[in-house]
C-alpha positions, 0 to 999 in steps of 0.5 A: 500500500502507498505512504500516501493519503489519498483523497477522491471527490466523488460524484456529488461536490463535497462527498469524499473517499478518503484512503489512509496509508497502511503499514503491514509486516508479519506482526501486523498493520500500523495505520494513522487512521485520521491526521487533521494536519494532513486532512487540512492540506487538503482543504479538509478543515473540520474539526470533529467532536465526538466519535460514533461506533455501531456493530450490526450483527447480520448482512443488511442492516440499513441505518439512514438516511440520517442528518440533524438541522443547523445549528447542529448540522453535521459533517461524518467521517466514516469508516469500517474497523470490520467487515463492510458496508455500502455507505450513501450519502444524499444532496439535501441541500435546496439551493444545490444542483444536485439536490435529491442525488445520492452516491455511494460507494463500499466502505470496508475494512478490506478497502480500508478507505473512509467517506467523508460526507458533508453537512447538507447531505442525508447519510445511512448505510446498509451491512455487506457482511455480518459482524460489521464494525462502524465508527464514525466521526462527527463536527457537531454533537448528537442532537435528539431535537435536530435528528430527521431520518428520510426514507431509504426507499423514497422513489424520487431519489432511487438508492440502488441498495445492493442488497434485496429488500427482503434482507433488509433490517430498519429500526422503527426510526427509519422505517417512520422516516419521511420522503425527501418532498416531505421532509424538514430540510435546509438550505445551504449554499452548495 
């Protein structure tokens, strides 16, 4: 693997891979998994407050699409400790030219690599693998009153989850989640 951090712009302006150098012997790896002097050469200047983490016992279980309102908006980085998981992230923003896009792309312990979604944008995930291990930093402290959820499967964004409906695993929270058309959103300069 190369010494070099690498950093891609996905499809949607803001949403970011993010691939951390890692260093393996017969021993092991050694892997600086987040520099914030490195990310802000890069013109990644957030400054995270809290770290998230979640295990999913079983292949398809679909967390999302989550995101809070200002003033507790939140950027994430994500990535997978173990396992794997098909990561999306969804313009919300109003004034957007993509807004109602999604991306997404396979995050996993394997790949070794991270997302890095943008406030503005809904996020969730659904497990490729069971056993899978999720942390996740976030810019701006869990906020119950803030917290919107919108639903997985609305038609007007159409999130081509790679995994079968009858598979897929929600909390009563995300089941309750709203359409795009339908939910409390904001607007964000894109």
């Amino acid at each position: 693997m190369s010494s070099k951090l690498h950093i891609h712009e996905l499809d949607l302006n803001g949403v970011f891979e993010i691939s951390p150098p890692r260093f393996g012997d017969e021993r092991g790896f050694f892997s600086e998994t987040y520099n914030a002097k490195r990310l802000a050469e890069a013109g990644l200047n957030h400054v995270y407050v809290q770290d998230n983490h979640s295990l999913s016992a079983k292949k398809g279980v679909l967390r999302g699409l989550h995101y809070q309102l200002p003033p507790h908006a939140q950027d994430k980085l994500v990535r997978v400790t173990r396992g794997a998981i098909f990561d999306v992230a969804v313009d919300i923003r109003r004034s957007s030219p993509t807004f109602g896009k999604w991306v997404g792309c396979e995050v996993s312990a394997q790949k070794w690599n991270q997302l890095l979604v943008p406030r503005g944008f809904a996020h969730g995930f659904v497990t490729l693998e069971p056993d899978t291990e999720v942390i996740y930093k976030v810019t701006d402290f869990y906020s119950p009153e803030h917290e919107r959820t919108i639903r997985h499967d609305d038609p007007d964004i159409g999130i081509a989850w790679p995994v079968e409906t009858a598979q897929l695993q929600l909390s009563e929270k995300d089941r309750a989640g709203l359409r795009l058309a339908e939910a409390e959103i904001f607007a964000l300069a894109p």
